[in-house]
Structures are given as C-alpha cells and as structure tokens.
C-alpha positions as CSV (number, residue, x, y, z in Angstrom):
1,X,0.0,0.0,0.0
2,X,2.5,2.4,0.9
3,X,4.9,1.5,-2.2
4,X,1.8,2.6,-4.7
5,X,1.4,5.6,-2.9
6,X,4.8,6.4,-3.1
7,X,5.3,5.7,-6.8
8,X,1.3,7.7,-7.7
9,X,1.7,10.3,-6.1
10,X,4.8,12.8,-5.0
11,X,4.1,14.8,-2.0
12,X,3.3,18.8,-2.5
13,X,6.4,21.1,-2.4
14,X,6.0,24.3,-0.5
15,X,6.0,27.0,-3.8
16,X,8.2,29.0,-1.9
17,X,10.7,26.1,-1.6
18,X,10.1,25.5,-5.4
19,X,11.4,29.6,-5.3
20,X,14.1,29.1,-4.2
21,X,15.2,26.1,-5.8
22,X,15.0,28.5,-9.0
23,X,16.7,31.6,-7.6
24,X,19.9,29.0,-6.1
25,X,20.1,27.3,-10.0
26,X,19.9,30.5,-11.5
27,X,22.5,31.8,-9.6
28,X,24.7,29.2,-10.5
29,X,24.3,29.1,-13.8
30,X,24.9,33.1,-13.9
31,X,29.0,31.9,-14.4
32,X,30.1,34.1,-11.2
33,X,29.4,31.6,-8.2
34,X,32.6,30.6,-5.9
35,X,33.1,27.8,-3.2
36,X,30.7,29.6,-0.4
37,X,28.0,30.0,-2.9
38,X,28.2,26.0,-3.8
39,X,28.3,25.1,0.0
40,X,25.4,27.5,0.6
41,X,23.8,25.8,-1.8
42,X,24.5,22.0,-1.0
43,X,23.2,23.1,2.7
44,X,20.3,24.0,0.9
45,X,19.8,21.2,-0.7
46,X,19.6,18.8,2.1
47,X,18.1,20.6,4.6
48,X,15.1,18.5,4.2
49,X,13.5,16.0,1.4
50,X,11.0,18.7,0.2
51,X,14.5,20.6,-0.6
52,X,15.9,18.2,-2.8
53,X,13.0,17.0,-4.6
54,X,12.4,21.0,-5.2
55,X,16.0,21.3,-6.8
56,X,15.5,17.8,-8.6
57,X,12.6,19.4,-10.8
58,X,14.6,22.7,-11.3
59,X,17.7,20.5,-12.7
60,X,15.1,18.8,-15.2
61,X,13.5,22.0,-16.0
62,X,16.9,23.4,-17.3
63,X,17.8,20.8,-19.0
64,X,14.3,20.6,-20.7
65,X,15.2,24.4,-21.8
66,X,17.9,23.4,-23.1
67,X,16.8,20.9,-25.0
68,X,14.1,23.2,-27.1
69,X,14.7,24.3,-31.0
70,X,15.5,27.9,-31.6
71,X,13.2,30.1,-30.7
72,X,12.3,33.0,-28.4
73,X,12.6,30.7,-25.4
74,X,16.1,29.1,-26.2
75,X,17.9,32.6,-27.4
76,X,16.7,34.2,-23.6
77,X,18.2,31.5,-21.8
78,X,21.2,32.2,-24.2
79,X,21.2,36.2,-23.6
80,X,22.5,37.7,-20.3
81,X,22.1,36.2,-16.8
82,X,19.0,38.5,-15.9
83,X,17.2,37.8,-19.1
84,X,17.9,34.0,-18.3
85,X,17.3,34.9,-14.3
86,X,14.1,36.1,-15.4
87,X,12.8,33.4,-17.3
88,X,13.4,30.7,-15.0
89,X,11.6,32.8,-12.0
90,X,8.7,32.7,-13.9
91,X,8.6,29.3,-14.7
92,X,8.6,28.5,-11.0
93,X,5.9,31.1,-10.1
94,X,3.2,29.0,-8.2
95,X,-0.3,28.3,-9.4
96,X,0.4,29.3,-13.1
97,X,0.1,27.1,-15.8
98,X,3.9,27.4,-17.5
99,X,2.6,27.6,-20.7
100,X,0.2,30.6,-20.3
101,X,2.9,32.6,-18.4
102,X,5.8,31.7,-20.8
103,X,3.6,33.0,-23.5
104,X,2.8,35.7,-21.8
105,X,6.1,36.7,-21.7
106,X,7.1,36.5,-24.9
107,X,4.1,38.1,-26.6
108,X,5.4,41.2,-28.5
109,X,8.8,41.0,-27.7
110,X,9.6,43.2,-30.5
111,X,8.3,45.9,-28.4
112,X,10.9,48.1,-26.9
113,X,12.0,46.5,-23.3
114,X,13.0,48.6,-20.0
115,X,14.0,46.7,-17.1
116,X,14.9,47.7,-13.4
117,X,17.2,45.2,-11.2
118,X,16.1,44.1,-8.0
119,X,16.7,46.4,-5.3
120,X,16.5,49.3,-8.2
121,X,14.0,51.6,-9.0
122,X,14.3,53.7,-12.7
123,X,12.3,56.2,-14.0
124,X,11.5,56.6,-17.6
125,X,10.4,58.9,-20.1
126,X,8.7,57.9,-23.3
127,X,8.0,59.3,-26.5
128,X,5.0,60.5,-25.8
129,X,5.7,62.2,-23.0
130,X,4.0,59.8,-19.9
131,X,6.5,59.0,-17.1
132,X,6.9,55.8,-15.5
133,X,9.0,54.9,-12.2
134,X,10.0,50.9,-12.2
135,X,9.9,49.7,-8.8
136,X,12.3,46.7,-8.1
137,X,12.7,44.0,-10.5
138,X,10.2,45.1,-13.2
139,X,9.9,44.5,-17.1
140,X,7.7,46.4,-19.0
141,X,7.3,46.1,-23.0
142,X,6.4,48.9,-24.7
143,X,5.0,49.3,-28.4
144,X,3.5,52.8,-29.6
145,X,2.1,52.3,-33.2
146,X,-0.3,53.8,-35.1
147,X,-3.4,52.6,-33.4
148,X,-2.6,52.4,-29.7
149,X,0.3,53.4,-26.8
150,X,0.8,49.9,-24.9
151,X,2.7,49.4,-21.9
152,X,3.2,45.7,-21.3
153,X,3.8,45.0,-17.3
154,X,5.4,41.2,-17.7
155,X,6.3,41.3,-14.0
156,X,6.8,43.9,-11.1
157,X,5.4,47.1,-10.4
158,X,5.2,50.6,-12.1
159,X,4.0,54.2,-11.4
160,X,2.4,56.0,-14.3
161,X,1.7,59.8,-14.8
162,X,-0.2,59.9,-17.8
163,X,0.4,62.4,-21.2
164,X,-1.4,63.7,-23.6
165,X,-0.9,61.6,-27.0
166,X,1.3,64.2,-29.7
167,X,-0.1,62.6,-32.6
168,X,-2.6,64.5,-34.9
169,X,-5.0,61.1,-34.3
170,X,-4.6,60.8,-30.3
171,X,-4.0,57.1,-29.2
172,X,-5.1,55.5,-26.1
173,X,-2.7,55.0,-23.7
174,X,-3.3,51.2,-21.6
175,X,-1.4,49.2,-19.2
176,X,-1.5,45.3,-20.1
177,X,-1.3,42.5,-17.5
178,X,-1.7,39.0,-17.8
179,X,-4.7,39.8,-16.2
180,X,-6.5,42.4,-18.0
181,X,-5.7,46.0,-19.0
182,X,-6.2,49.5,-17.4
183,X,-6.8,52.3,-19.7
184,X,-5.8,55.9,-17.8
185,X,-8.5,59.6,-17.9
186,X,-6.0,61.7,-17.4
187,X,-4.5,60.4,-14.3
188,X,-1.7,59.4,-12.2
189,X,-1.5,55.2,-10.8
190,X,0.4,52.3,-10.1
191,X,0.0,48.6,-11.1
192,X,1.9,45.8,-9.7
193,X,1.7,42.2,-11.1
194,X,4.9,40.9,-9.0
195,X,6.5,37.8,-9.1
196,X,4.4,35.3,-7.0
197,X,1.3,38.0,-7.3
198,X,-1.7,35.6,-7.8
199,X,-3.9,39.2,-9.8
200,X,-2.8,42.4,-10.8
201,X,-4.0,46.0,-8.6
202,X,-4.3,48.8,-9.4
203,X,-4.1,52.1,-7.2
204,X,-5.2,55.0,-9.0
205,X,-3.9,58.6,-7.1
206,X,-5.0,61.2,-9.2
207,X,-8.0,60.9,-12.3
208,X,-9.5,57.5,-12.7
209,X,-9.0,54.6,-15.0
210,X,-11.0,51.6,-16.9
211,X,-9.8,48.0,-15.4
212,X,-11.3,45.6,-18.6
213,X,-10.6,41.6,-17.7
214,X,-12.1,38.6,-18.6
215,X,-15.0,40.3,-20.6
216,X,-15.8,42.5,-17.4
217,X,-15.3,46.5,-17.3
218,X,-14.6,48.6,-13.4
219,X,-13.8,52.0,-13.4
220,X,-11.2,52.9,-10.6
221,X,-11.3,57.0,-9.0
222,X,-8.5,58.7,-7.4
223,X,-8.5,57.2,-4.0
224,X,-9.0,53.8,-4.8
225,X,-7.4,50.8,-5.8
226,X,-8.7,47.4,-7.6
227,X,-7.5,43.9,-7.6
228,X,-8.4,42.2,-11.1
229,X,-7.9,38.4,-11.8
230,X,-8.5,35.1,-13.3
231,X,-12.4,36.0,-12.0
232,X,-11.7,39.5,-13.7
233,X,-12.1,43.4,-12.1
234,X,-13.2,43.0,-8.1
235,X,-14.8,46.1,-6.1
236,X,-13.1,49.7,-6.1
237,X,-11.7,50.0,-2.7
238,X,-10.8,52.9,-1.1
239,X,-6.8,52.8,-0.8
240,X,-4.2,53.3,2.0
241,X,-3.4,57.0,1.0
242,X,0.6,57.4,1.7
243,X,0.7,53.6,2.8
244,X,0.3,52.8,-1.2
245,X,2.2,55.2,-2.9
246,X,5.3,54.9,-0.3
247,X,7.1,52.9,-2.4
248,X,8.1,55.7,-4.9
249,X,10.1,57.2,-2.0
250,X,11.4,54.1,-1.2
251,X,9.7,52.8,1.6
252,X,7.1,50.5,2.9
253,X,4.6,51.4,5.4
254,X,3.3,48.5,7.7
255,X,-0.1,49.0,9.6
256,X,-0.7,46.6,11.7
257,X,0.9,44.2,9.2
258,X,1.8,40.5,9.8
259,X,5.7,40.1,9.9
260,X,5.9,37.6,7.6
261,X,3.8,39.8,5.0
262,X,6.3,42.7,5.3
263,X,9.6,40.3,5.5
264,X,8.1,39.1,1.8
265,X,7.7,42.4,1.0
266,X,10.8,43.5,2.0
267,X,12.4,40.5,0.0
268,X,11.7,41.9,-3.0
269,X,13.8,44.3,-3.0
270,X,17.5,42.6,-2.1
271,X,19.1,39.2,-4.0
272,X,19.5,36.6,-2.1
273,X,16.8,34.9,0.6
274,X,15.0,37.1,3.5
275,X,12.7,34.9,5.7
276,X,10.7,34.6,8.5
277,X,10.0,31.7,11.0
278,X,7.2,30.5,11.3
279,X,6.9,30.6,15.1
280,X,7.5,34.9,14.9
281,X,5.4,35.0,11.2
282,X,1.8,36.6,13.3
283,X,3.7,39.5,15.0
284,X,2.0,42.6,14.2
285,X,4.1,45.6,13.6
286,X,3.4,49.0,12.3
287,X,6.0,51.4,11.1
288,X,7.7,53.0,8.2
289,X,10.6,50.7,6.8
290,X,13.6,51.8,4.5
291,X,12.9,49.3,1.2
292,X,16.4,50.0,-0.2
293,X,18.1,49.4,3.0
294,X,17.3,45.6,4.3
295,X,19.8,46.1,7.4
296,X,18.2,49.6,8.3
297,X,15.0,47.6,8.1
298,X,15.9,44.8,9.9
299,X,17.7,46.2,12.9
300,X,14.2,48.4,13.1
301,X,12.3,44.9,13.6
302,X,14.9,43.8,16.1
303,X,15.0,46.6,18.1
304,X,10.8,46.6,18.2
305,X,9.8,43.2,18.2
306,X,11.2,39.9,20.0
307,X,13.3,38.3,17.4
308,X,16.5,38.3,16.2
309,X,18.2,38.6,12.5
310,X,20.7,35.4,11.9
311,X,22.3,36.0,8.4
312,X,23.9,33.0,7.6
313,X,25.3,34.4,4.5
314,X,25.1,37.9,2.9
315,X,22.2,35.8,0.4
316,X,20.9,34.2,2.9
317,X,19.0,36.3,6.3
318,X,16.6,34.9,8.4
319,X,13.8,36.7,11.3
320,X,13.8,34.3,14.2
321,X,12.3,34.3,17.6
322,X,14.7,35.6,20.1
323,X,16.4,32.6,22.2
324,X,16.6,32.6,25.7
325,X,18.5,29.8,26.7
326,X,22.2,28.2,25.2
C-alpha cells in the first residue's frame, strides 16, 4: 500500500521552496558563483526531502530548456544572466500554468523592453511624453504604433503619470497584464503584477481609470485601488493613501501588518533569501521601513519586536524568535 502511494503520487512542495530552488540554479548558472555560494547551496539542498526534490525538478527543468529548438525561449536562456534569471523565475511562479505565463512573456517582444534590477527603482520617459517609475525587479514592453500606446507589465510594479498623446489622431494610452488592461483619464496610478502576485492591482492617485478583464469592465477613481484576476475586475476600494504610494520614496509602510507579510515584502527588494520563522510570522508591527536598505530595516524589527536577524550568509538572512537559553 504504501509502495503505490509512493510511486502515484509525490508529495506537494511548499511553492516558496520551489522559489528558491530556482533563484539557487539560477544563480549558478549566472557563471560568477565561488566555493561559499556551492556550499550555501549543497546546505540547501539537504536541509530537508522537500528541498531536494524541489531542486530535482529545477535541474530537469533546465535541461528541458535546453533541450528546445531555436526560438524565443532558447535565445533568452542564451542572452545575459538577468534575461535567463528572469525566465526561470517565472517558470517556478506557483499556481500558473507554464505555458500561459511563458507566452505571456514573450508576446510582443519586438516591443521596446525597460528593465529595473532588483533592489533598483528607474524612472523613464517615453516618446509620448508619460512618465513611469519601475519599482524593483520590473519589465515592461512597450509598443507605440499607429493605433494604440501599450505598456506591457510582464512582471513587477510601475507608477504611471499619464500624457497627452502628440499625434494629430490621439491614441489611447493602456497598461496590459496578464490579467487584464487598465486604460488611464488623465491620471496618475500604479499597477503591480509581481512575481508570485496571484492578480494584478491597481491604485489609482490622481483621475481615474477603466480595469477591462475577462470580458468585465470597473472604473477605478482617485483614492481607490482594484484587484483584477482570473475572475476578472473585483470592487473599487478605497486605498491606503501614503501607505500605497510609499514605495516611490522608497519605503514600505506596515499598519498593523503580519511580519511575515512585510519580511516578503521586503524581500523583493535585495538578491538573495529574506525569511521569516514561522513561530514569529503573526507578529503585528506597524511602522515606516527603508525598502532599499534591508539592514536599516531589519535592525528596526529587532530593536521593536522579539526576534533576532541570523544572516547565515550575505544571500541568505533569516527573522527568528529571540532565544533565551544556550
């Protein structure tokens, strides 16, 4: 009995071991690891079954890549290491089908790409004159033509002041998810679709936009934001006010928020692994936290909560209840 239901079915793996397991390949296969990275790694590896099975599937997974034909998918793993970083992460993002979010990545890939790295945030001009600020780790593809301005979000977050379209036959202006579009009035907004986001939001600050997904149509006013999914546009809620737009200064604001929820939050912004234990992860904290600055953040924790920050390599920092006895 137990030999069938060993061979039928594998056990679950945590998604954010299957993480991971992709950021630790991908690093390796970036061409700059050295000894401590590989023994960070191998402890890794087997700290517990889950672990290795996790990095069995991301070995096969590379190798399938490899294997594939020319094409869009085999010339990204062949470009630079963030192009090839990026792929992979995707791959691994939980609860989406591979195929739909590989093609969603590279539809229109002739468009023109801008790209911030992770723990960067770059602001951009375009043609037409709307300004964007990319948050940490965000791609966006963008293709003005003749019949419409697009900005593609394939993953991360971005801040958008609207302009007025030069041409002599104006052009909407929409941001495009894998989740829907929002088309601006005259406004000023953010939408995220991060890595390991399960919908798109939007936040609108200034004007109001159109959310259109999965056939449905919700308009968004200043002071309001709007999660839109697989299940299409939710209800317009009204937003956290500086709490939401803090990240253009470079913060994060935590009301009342679950440590765990702002350690993840935090981890977006710095390479490597930040985690929380589970025994600490329902603290409640409130505060205003430095994004770009994990160890000003982290010795703000410390210093207010009961826990304690055990870095165990410069990748690799963990939130842990304090320990009172040797």
């Amino acid at each position: 009995m137990s030999s069938a239901v060993t061979a039928g079915a594998e056990p679950p793996i945590d998604p954010i071991i299957l993480r991971e397991a992709a950021e630790w390949l991908t690093r390796l296969h970036e061409g700059d690891a050295g000894p401590r990275d590989w023994e960070a790694i191998e402890c890794w590896r087997t700290t517990s079954p889950a672990h290795g099975r996790a990095w069995q599937r991301a070995e096969a997974l590379l190798g399938d890549l490899r294997a594939l034909p020319g094409g869009p998918l085999r010339a990204t793993l062949e470009r630079s290491a963030a192009r090839r970083r990026h792929l992979l992460r995707m791959l691994w993002l939980p609860l989406l089908p591979a195929a739909g979010w590989l093609g969603w990545q590279q539809l229109r890939i002739d468009g023109e790409r801008f790209r911030s790295a992770t723990g960067e945030q770059r602001p951009v001009t375009l043609a037409d004159g709307t300004r964007l600020l990319l948050n940490t780790d965000t791609e966006i593809a963008v293709d003005f033509h003749t019949g419409a301005r697009t900005i593609r979000l394939l993953g991360g977050e971005i801040l958008v002041t609207s302009a007025p379209d030069p041409s002599p036959v104006p052009r909407p202006l929409r941001v495009v998810t894998q989740d829907g579009s929002v088309r601006p009035i005259g406004t000023r907004f953010s939408v995220r679709r991060a890595h390991g986001d399960g919908a798109s939001r939007v936040v609108v600050f200034e004007g109001a936009v159109e959310v259109t997904g999965q056939g449905q149509r919700a308009r968004v006013d200043a002071g309001q934001r709007l999660e839109f999914g697989a299940s299409g546009p939710g209800r317009a809620q009204a937003h956290a006010g500086v709490g939401d737009e803090a990240w253009t200064q470079g913060m994060v604001v935590a009301r009342r928020m679950r440590l765990s929820d702002l350690i993840a939050e935090l981890d977006r912004y710095h390479p490597g692994f930040l985690r929380c234990h589970p025994d600490v992860a329902d603290l409640r904290i409130s505060g205003t936290f430095p994004a770009l600055a994990r160890e000003r953040s982290l010795q703000l924790l410390a210093e207010t909560l009961p826990v304690q920050v055990r870095q165990r390599s410069s990748y690799w920092v963990t939130v842990e209840p304090i320990q009172t006895g040797a």
